[in-house]
C-alpha positions, -999 to +999 in steps of 0.1 A: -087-045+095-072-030+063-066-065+049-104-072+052-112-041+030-126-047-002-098-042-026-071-046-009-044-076-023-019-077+001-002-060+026+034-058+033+048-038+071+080-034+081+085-032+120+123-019+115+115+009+092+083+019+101+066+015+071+041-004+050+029-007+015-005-018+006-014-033-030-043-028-039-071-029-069-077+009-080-112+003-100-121-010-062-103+016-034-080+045-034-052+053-018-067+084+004-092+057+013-066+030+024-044+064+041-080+077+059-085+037+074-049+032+088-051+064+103-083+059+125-065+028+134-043+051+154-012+051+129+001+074+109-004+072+071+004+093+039+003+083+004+038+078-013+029+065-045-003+059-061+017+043-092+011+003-102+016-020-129-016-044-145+014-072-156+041-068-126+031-058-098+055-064-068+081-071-089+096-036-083+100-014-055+103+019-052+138+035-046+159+000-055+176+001-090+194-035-111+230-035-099 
């Protein structure tokens, strides 16, 4: 299971977009890692963003902007 991999925070999947994101500790995994694991799972995977934040992280997501 990708949540059991060392590293690895949290995992967040949505069913209706076909998509996931996974947050997880860089000094521990990377992202091609993480993208190599879901894939022998039998999904498809490619890395989107390899961007996080040390003080907010999942307070922001990627392609929403304040109103």
């Amino acid at each position: 299971l990708i949540s059991q991999r060392e590293g690895v925070q949290r995992i967040s999947v949505s069913v209706a977009d076909g998509t996931g994101v996974v947050l997880y500790d860089p000094s521990v995994t990377n992202p091609e890692e993480l993208r190599a694991a879901v894939e022998e799972m039998g999904f498809e995977a490619s890395v989107i963003s390899e961007n996080y934040s040390t003080n907010h992280v999942g307070n922001h997501s990627a392609g929403t902007s304040p109103a």
